[in-house]
C-alpha positions as CSV (number, residue, x, y, z in Angstrom):
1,X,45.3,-52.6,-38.0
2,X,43.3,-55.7,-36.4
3,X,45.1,-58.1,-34.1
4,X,44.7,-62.1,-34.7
5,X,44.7,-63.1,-30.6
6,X,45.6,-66.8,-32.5
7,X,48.6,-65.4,-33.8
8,X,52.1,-66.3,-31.9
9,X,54.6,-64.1,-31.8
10,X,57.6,-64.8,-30.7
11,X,59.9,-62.7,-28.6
12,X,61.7,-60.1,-30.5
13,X,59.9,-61.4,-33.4
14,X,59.3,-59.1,-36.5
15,X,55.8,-57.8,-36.0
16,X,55.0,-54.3,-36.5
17,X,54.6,-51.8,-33.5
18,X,51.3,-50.6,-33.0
19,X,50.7,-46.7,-31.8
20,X,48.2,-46.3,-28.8
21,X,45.7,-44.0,-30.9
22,X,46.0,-47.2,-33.2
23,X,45.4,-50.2,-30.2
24,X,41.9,-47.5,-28.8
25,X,40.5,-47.3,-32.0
26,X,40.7,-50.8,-32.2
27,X,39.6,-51.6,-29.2
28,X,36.6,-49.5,-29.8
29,X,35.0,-50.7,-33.0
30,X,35.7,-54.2,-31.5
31,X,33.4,-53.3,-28.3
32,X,30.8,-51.3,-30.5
33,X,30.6,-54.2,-32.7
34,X,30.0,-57.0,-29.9
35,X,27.4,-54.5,-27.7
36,X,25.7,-52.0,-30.3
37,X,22.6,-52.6,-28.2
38,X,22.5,-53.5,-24.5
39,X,20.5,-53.7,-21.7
40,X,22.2,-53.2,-18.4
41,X,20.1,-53.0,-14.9
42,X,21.8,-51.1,-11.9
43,X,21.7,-48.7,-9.3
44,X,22.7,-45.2,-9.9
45,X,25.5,-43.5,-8.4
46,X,27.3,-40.1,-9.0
47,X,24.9,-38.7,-11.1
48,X,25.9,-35.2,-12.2
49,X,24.7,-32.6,-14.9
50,X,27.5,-30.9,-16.8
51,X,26.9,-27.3,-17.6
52,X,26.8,-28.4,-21.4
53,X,23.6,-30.6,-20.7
54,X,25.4,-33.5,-20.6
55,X,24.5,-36.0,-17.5
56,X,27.5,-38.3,-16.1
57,X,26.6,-41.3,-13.4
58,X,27.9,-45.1,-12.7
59,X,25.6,-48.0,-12.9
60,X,26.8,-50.2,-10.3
61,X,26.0,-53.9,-8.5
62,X,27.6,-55.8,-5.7
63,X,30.6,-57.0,-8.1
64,X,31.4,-53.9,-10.7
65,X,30.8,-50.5,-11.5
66,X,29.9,-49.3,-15.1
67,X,30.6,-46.0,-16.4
68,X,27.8,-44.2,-18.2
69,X,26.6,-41.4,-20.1
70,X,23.6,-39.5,-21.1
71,X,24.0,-37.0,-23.7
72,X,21.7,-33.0,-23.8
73,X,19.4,-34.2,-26.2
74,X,18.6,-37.5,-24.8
75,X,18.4,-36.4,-21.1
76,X,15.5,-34.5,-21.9
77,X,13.6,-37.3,-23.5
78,X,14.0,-39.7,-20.4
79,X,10.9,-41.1,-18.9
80,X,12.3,-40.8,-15.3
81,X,14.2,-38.1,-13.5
82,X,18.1,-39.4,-12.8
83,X,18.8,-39.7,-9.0
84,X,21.2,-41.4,-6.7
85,X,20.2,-44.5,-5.9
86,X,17.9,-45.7,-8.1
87,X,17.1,-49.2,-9.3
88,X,17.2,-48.8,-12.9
89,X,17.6,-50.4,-16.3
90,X,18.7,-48.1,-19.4
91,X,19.1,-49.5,-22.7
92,X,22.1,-48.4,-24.9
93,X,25.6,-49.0,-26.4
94,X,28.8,-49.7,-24.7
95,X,31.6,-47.9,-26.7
96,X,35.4,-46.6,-25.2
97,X,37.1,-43.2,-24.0
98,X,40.3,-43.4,-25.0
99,X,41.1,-40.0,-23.0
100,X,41.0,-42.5,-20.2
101,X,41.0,-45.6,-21.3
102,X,37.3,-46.4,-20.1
103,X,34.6,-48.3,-21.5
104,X,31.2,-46.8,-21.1
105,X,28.0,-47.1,-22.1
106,X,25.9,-44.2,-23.9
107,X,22.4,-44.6,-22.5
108,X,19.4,-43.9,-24.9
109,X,17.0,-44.7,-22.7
110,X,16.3,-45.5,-18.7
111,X,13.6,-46.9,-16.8
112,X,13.2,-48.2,-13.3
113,X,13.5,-51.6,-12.4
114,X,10.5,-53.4,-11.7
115,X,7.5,-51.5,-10.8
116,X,8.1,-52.5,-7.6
117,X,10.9,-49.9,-6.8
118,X,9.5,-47.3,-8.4
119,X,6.3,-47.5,-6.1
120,X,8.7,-47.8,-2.9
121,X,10.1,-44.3,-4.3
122,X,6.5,-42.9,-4.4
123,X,5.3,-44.3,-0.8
124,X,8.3,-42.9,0.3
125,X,8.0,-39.5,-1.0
126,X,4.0,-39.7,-0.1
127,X,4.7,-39.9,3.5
128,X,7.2,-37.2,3.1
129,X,4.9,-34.9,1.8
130,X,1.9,-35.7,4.0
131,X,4.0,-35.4,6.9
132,X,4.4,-31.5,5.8
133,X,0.7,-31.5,6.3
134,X,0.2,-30.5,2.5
135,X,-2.4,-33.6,1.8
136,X,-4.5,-32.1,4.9
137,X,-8.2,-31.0,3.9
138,X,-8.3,-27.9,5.8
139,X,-6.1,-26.9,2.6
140,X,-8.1,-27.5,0.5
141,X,-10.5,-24.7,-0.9
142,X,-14.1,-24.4,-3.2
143,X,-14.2,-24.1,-6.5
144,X,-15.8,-21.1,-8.0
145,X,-19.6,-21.9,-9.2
146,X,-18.8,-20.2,-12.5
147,X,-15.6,-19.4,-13.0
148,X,-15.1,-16.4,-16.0
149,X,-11.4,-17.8,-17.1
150,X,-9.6,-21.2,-16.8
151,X,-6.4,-22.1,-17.1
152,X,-4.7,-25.4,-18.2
153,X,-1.5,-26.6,-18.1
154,X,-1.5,-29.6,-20.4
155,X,0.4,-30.3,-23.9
156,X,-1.1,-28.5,-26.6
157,X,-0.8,-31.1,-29.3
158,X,-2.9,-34.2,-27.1
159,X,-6.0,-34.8,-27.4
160,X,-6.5,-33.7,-23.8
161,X,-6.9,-30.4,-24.7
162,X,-9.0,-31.3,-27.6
163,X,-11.7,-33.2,-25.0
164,X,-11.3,-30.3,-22.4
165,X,-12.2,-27.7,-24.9
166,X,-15.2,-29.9,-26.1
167,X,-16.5,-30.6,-22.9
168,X,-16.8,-26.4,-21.8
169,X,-18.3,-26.1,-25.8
170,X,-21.0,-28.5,-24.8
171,X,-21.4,-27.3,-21.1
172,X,-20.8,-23.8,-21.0
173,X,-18.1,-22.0,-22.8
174,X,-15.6,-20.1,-20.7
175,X,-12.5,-17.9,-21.6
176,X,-9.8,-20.6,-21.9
177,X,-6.0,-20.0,-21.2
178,X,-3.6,-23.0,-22.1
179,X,0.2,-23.2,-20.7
180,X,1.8,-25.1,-23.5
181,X,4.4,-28.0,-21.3
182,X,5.8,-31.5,-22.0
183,X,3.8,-34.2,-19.8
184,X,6.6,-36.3,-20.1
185,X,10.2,-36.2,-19.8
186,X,13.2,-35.1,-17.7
187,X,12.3,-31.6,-17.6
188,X,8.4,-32.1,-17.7
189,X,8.3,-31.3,-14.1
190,X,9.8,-28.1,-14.1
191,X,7.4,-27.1,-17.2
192,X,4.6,-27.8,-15.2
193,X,5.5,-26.2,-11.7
194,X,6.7,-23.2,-14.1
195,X,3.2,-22.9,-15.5
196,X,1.4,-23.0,-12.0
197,X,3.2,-20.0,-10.7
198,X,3.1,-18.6,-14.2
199,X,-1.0,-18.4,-13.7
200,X,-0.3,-17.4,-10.2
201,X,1.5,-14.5,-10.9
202,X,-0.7,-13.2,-13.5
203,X,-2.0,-10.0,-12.3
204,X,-5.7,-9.8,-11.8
205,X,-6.5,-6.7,-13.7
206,X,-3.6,-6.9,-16.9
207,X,-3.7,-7.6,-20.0
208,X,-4.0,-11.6,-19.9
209,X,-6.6,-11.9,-17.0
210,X,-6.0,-14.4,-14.1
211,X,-7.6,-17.9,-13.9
212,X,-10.6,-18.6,-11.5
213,X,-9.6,-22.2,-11.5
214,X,-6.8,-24.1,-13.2
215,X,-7.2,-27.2,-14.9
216,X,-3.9,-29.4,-14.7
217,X,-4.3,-32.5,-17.2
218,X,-2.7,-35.7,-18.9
219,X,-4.0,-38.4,-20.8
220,X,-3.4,-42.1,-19.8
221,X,0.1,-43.6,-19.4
222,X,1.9,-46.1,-17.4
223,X,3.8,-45.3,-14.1
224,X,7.0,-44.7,-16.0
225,X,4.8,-42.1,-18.2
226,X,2.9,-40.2,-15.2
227,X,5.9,-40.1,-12.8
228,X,6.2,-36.0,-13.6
229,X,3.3,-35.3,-11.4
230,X,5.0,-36.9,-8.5
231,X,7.7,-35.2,-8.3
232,X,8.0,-32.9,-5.2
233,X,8.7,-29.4,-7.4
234,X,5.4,-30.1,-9.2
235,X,3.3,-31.3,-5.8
236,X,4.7,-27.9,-3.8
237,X,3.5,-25.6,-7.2
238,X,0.2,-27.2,-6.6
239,X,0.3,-26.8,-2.9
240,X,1.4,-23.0,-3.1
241,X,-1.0,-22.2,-5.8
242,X,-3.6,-19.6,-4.7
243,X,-5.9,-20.5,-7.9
244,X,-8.2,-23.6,-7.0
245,X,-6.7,-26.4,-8.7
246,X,-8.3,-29.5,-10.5
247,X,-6.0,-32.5,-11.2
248,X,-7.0,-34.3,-14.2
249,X,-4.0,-36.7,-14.5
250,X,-4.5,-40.4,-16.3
251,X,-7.4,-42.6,-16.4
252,X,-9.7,-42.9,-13.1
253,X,-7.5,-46.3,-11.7
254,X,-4.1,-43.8,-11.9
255,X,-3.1,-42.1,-9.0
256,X,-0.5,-39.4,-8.5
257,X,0.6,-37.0,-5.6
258,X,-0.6,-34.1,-7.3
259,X,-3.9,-35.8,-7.0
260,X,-3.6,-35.5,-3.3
261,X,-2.6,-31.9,-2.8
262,X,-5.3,-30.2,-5.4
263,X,-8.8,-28.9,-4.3
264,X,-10.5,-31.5,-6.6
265,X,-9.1,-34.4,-8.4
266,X,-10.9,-35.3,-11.5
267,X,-11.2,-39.2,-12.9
268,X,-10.1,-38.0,-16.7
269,X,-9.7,-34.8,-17.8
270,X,-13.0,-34.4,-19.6
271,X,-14.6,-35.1,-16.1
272,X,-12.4,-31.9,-14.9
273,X,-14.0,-29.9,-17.8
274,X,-17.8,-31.3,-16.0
275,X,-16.2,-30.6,-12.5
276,X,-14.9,-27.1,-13.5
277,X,-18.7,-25.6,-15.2
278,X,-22.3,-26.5,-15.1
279,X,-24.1,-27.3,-17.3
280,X,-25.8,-24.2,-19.0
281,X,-29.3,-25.5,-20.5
282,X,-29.6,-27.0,-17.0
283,X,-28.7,-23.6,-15.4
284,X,-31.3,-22.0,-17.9
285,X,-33.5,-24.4,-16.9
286,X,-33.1,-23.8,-12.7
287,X,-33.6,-20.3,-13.3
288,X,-36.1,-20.5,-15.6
289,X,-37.8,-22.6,-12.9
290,X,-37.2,-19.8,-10.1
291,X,-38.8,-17.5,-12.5
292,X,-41.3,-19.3,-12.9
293,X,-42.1,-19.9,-9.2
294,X,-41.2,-15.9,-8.8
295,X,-44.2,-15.4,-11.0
296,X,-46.3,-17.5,-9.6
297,X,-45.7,-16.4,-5.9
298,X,-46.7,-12.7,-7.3
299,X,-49.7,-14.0,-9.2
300,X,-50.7,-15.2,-5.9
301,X,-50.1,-12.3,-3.5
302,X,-51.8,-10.0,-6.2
303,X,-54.9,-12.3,-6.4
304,X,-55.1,-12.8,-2.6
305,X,-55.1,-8.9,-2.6
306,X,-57.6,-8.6,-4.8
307,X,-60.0,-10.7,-3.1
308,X,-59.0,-8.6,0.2
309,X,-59.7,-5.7,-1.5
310,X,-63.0,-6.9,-3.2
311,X,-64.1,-7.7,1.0
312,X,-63.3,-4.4,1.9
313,X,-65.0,-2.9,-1.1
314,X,-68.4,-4.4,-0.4
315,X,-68.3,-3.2,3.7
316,X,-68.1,0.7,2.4
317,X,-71.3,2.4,1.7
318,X,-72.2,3.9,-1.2
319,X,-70.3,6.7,-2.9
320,X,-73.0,9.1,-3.8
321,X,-75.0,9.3,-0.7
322,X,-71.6,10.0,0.6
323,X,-70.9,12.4,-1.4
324,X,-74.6,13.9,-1.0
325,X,-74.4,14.2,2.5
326,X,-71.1,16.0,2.7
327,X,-72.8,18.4,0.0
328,X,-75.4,19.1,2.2
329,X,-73.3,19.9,5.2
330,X,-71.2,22.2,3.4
331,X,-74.1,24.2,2.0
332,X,-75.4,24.1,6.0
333,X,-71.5,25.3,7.0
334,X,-71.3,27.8,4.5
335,X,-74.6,29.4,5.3
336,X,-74.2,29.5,9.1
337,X,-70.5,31.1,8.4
338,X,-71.8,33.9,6.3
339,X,-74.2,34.8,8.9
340,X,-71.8,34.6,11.9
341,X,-69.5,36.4,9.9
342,X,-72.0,39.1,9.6
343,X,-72.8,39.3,13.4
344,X,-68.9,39.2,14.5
345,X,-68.1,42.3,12.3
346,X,-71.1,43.9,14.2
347,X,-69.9,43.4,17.3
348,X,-66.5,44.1,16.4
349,X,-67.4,47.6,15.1
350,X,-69.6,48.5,18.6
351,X,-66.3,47.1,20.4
352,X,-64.2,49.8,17.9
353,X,-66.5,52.8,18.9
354,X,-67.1,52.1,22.3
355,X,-62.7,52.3,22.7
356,X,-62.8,55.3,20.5
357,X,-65.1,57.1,22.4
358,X,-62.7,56.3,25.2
359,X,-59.7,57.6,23.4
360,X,-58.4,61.2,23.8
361,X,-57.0,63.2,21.2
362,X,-53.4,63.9,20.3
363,X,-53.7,67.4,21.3
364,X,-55.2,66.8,24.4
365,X,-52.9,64.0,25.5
366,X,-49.7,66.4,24.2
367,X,-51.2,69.4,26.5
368,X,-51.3,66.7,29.5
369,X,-47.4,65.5,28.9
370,X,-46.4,69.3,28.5
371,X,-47.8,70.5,31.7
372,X,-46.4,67.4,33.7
373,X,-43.1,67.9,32.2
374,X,-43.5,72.2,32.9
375,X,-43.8,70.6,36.8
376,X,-41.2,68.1,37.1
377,X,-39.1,70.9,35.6
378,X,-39.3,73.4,37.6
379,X,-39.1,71.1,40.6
380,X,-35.7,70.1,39.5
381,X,-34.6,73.7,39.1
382,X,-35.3,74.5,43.1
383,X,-33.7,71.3,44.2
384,X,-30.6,72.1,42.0
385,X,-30.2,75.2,43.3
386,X,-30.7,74.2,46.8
387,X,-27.7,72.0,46.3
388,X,-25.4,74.6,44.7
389,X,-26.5,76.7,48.1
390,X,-25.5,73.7,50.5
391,X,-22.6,73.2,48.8
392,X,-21.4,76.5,48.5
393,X,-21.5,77.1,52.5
394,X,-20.0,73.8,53.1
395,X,-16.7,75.1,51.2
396,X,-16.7,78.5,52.7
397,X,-17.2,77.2,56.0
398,X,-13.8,74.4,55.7
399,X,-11.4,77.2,53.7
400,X,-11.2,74.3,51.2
401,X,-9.7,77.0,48.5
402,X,-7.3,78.0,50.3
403,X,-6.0,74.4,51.6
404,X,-5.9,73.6,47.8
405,X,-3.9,76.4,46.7
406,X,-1.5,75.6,49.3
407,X,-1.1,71.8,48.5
408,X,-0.6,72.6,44.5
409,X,2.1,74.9,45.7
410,X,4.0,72.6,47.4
411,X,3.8,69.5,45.0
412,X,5.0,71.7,42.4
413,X,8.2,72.7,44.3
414,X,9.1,69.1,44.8
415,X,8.5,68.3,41.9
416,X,11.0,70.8,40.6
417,X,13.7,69.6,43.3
418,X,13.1,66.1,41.9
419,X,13.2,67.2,38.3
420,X,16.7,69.3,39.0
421,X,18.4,66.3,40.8
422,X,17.9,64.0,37.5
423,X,19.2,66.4,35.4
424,X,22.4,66.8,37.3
425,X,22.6,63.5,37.1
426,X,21.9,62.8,34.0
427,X,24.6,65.6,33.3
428,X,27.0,63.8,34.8
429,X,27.4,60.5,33.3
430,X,26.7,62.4,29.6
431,X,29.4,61.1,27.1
432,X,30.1,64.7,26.6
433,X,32.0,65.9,29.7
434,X,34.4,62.9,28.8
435,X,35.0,65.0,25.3
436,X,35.5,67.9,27.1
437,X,38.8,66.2,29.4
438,X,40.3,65.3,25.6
439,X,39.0,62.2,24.6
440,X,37.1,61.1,21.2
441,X,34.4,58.6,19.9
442,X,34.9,56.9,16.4
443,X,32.2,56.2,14.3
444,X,31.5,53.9,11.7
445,X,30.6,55.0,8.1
446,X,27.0,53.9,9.6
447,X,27.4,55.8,12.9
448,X,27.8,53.3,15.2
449,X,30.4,53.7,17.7
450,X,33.6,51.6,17.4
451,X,34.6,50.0,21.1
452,X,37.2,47.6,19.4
453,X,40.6,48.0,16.5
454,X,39.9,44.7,15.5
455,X,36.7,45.0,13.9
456,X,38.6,47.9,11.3
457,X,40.2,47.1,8.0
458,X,42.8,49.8,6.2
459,X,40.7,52.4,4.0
460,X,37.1,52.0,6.4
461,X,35.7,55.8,6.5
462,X,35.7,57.3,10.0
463,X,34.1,60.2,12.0
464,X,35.5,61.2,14.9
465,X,34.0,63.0,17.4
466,X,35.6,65.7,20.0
467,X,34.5,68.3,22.1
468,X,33.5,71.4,19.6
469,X,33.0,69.1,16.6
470,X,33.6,66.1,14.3
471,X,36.2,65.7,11.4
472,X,36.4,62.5,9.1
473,X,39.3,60.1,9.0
474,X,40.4,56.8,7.3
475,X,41.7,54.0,8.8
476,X,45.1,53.4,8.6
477,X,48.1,50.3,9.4
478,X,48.8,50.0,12.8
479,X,52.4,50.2,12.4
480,X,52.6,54.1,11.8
481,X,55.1,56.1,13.8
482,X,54.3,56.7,17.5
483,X,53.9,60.3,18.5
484,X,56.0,61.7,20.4
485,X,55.8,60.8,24.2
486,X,54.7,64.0,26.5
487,X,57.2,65.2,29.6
488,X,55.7,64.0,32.8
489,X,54.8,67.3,34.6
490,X,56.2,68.4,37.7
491,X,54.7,67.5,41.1
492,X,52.4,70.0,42.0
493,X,52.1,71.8,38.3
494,X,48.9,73.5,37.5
495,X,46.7,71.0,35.5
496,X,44.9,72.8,32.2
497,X,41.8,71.2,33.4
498,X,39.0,73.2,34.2
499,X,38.7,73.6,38.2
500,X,34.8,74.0,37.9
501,X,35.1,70.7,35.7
502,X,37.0,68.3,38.6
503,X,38.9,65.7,38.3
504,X,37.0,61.7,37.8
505,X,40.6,60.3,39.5
């Protein structure tokens, strides 16, 4: 029901109640009517992003705040990045919550204000960043000469791509990898960054090889349109990328702080395509030049050989009076050789006779070693038995026979005390002559004698031995009947011990 604000109503007049679900929905096709399109410049405050996508802020000025809201599908399509204090202007419609009785605006789009701010922003985060040292050119790294694969991080449905992919046809084609990102919107940046470390984390030998040089590009745009690659997420990607990096981002006036932290910042992006190759027919053509000089230089050193070789050809003499002359002297060698070989088998034969009519014969020589060894025999006979003689008299004349029968004598009787005083002794600490005074030694099943009733169980086989013998037995519980305790005997009584024995107390 609409309201007439004409309309006079008296006090306790007769106009119909109105329900508060009733006054909002009023309310809110009265605002939606009046401001179904509105442009509204503030400065951002508050800004959240819901988990559902949605992003909440207030637009505010010196005087009043204004609620507003940004909803998932729009938020993605905004040409600037909501953040806390920003100047900006977003175009819309102001409608009402009646949750909380609220008006707000719905923004459809956002923009900064003025050029002016948004270039205060980017000086800002310029110095920021260069202050980091990430603008420094110590950073900054060669290009490969040739690179086998490039990657390129650009939208695949510009006509950037289009131009890059031209420009390598026409230079020299390359194995080309594209990234597919948006190059503008709200979540443009994080595309791009994703695709640099994307590349970056390619491993070198998988499946989908690893870029030489990456190629990041975007066609021409205003501030608004470019203002991805200045954000920080998408300048530290390009800093931390170990890929060379080419920007390629606008038209050769536009600037952008990717520009400053790449290896090698291209004026358009078909320039970056030039920057990133040479030009083949010109590379055929250098090395068809070094060939050439290659060729010539060998051309050269084979004729200045040649006319070395001609020189040294015309200071020999000639072959066949060489050749004649060494003929001769062989015939000359060979002659004189046959006759010296003649006259040194000649005198090598007199020498041979002359020594063999020196030589005696085997028998003779065996008859000369026979009688000398007939002598030095029987001188050896007289002197041995001239010894044995000397020898002989020397014993008889000391009695050394006698003295040595004497002295075996004598260590044999010691020996024989010696021998007799063990075996008493060894007699006497003999486990036996404890049997013999009535004690026993128990065996184990293997033999082993038993010093302890602990280490038995009930049932473990026994041998026991005694004086004349040993008899088996079986362990049994301790707590059988006693025997019977012996009378003490009588002071003085006749033991049954043997007296040869003795007593050990």
């Amino acid at each position: 029901m609409a309201i007439d604000p004409n309309s006079q109503h008296e006090p306790g007049g007769n106009a119909p109640p109105m329900t508060v679900s009733e006054i909002s929905r009023a309310l809110k096709n009265t605002v939606e009517d009046r401001f179904s399109y509105v442009r509204v410049r503030g400065e951002i405050s508050g800004f959240k992003r819901a988990a559902s996508g949605h992003c909440y802020m207030t637009l505010k000025d010196a005087d009043a705040v204004l609620d507003g809201v940004c909803w998932r599908g729009t938020a993605g399509r905004l040409a600037i990045k909501p953040e806390d204090g920003l100047d900006v202007i977003v175009t819309g419609k102001l409608t009402t919550y009646p949750g909380r009785s609220k008006y707000q605006i719905v923004i459809e789009s956002m923009e900064m204000a003025g050029e002016g701010a948004l270039l205060k922003l980017l000086e800002e985060r310029k110095r920021m960043l260069a202050a980091e040292g990430l603008f420094a050119e110590e950073r900054k790294r060669p290009l490969p000469y040739l690179p086998e694969v490039i990657g390129v991080v650009t939208s695949p449905t510009g006509a950037v791509i289009r131009d890059i992919l031209h420009r390598l046809s026409d230079r020299f084609p390359r194995h080309v990898l594209i990234w597919p990102v948006l190059v503008q919107g709200e979540d443009a940046a994080n595309q791009i960054a994703r695709a640099i470390d994307g590349f970056n984390a390619l491993d070198p030998d998988g499946d989908v090889p690893r870029p030489d040089v990456l190629i990041v590009a975007r066609g021409g745009g205003s501030l608004e349109d470019l203002w991805s690659f200045n954000e920080e997420i998408v300048v530290r990607a390009a800093a931390n990328s170990d890929i060379p990096l080419i920007s390629a981002v606008g038209h050769e006036t536009d600037t952008t702080l990717i520009d400053f932290v790449s290896d090698r910042r291209a004026p358009t992006p078909t320039a970056a395509a030039e920057i990133a190759v040479p030009v083949r027919a010109d590379l055929m053509a250098s090395i068809m030049d070094i060939e050439r000089r290659r060729l010539g230089a060998i051309m050269r050193l084979v004729n200045t050989a040649e006319v070395r070789l001609n020189g040294f050809s015309r200071g020999l003499p000639d072959p066949v009076s060489l050749l004649g002359q060494a003929t001769q002297r062989l015939d000359d060698y060979s002659e004189r050789f046959a006759m010296a070989g003649r006259a040194s088998l000649g005198a090598r034969s007199e020498r041979v006779s002359n020594l063999g009519a020196r030589l005696r014969s085997p028998k003779q020589t065996m008859m000369l070693k026979s009688d000398r060894l007939q002598d030095l025999l029987d001188r050896f006979s007289g002197a041995g038995r001239r010894l044995v003689s000397r020898t002989g008299e020397r014993f008889d004349r000391g009695n050394y026979t006698e003295r040595l029968a004497k002295s075996i004598d004598r260590k044999h009787r010691q020996d024989a005390r010696s021998l007799d005083q063990l075996s008493r002794r060894l007699e006497s600490v003999s486990y036996k002559n404890v049997l013999a005074r009535g004690f026993a030694v128990v065996r184990d099943a293997d033999g082993q004698p038993v010093a302890k009733a602990a280490g038995i169980s009930d049932g473990t086989a026994l041998t026991i031995d005694m004086q004349d013998g040993s008899v088996a037995a079986t362990a049994g519980s301790s707590s059988a009947p006693k025997p019977p305790a012996r009378p003490a005997k009588k002071a003085g009584a006749k033991t049954d011990t043997d007296d040869k024995q003795g007593s050990l107390l």
